[in-house]
C-alpha positions, 0 to 999 in steps of 0.5 A, spaced: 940 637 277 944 631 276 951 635 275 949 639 282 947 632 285 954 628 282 959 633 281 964 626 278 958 626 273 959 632 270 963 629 264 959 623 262 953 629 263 957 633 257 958 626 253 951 625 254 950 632 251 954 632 245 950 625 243 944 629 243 947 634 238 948 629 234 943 626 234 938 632 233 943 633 227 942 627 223 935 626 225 935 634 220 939 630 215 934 624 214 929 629 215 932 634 209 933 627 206 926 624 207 923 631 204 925 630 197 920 626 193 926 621 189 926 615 193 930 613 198 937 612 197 944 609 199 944 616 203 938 615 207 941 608 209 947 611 211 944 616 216 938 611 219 945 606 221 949 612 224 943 614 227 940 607 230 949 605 233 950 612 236 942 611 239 945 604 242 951 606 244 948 612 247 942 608 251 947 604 254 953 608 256 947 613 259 944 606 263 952 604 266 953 611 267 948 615 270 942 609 271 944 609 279 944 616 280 938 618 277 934 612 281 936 615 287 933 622 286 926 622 289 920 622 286 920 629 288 925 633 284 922 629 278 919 634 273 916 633 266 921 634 259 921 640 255 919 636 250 913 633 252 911 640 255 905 643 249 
């Protein structure tokens, strides 16, 4: 909805996107790593830094790039994220 409303945005969308391929990425890493009965490791801390820096700069890239244009849609066109659907 926010690239056919905002067309310039289409590339911060597609940014946006690839992070969150990332992020599905090492949260299956930590999981793989988590699921091993050893204690964590060095690897664990690696891949929760990794994750928590890309998480923080996604948020705030998200925030200065696309905040405006999210605020602007109405309240209308809002519907509920796939991933809080039962």
């Amino acid at each position: 909805m926010l690239a056919a409303e905002f067309p310039d945005l289409r590339p911060v969308l597609e940014e946006l996107r690839r992070d969150h391929v990332q992020v599905a990425a090492l949260m299956r890493s930590l999981e793989t790593l988590l699921s091993d009965d050893s204690p964590p490791d060095r690897d664990v801390r690696t891949e929760l830094d990794t994750l928590s820096a890309l998480l923080e700069s996604h948020f705030t890239y998200e925030e200065k790039r696309i905040a405006t244009a999210l605020d602007s849609l109405p309240p209308s066109t809002w519907t509920t994220p796939t991933f809080l659907n039962p």
